[in-house]
C-alpha positions as CSV (number, residue, x, y, z in Angstrom):
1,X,19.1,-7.8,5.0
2,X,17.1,-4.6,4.7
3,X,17.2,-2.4,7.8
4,X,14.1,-1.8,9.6
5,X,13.1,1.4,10.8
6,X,12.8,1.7,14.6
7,X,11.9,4.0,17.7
8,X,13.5,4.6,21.1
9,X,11.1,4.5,23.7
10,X,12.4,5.3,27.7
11,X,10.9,3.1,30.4
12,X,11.4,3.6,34.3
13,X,13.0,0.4,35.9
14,X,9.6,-0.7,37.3
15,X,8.1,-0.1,33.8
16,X,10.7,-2.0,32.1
17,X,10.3,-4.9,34.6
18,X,6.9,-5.3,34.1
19,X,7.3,-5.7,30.5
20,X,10.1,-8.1,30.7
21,X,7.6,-10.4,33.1
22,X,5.0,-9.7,30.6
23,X,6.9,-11.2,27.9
24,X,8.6,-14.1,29.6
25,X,5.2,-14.6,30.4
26,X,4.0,-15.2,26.6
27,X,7.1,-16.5,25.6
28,X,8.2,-14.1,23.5
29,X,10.9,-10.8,23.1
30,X,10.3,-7.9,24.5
31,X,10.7,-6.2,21.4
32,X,7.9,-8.4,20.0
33,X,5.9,-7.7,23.1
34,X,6.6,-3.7,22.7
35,X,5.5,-3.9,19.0
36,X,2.7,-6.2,19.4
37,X,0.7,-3.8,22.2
38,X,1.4,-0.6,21.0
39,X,0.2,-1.6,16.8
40,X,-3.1,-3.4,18.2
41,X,-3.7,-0.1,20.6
42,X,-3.4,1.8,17.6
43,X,-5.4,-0.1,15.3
44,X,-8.2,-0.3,18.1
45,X,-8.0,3.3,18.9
46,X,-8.5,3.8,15.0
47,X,-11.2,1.5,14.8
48,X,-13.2,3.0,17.2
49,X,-12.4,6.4,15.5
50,X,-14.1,4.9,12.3
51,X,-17.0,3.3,14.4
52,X,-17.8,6.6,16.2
53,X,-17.2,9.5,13.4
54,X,-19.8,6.3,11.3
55,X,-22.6,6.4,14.1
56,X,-22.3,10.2,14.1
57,X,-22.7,10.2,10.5
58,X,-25.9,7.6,10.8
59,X,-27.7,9.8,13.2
60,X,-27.1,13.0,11.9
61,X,-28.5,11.5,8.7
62,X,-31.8,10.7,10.4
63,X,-32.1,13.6,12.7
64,X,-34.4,16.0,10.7
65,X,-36.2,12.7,10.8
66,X,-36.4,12.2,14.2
67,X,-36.8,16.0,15.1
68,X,-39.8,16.1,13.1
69,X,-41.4,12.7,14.3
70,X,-40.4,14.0,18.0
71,X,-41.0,17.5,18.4
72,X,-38.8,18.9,20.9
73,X,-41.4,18.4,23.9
74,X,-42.5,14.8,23.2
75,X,-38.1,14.0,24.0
């Protein structure tokens, strides 16, 4: 079996407790729990990245637009 690379993370007591209650909670490891939050906080960080740097994009693309069918004192 292929090792798998890995990451130590340090956790106060309290920390670590409330993880450990988390994933007896759901059933599962806390080592599944750990990787499960932290990829799906990345990938919805990173998705609103996308979503915001696209809406930026959108309106700058329509701003002459909009600057020219609102002049600056009709705002």
């Amino acid at each position: 079996m292929r090792s798998m690379p890995g990451i130590t993370i340090e956790f106060t007591e309290q920390e670590l407790a409330e993880l450990r209650a988390e994933a007896k909670e759901k059933g599962v490891a806390i080592k599944r729990l750990a990787h499960d939050i932290l990829t799906e906080d990345v990938v919805r960080r990173r998705q609103k990245q996308r979503f915001v740097e696209g809406a930026v994009r959108f309106a700058l693309g329509y701003k002459a637009e909009f600057e020219r069918e609102f002049p600056e004192g009709l705002r």
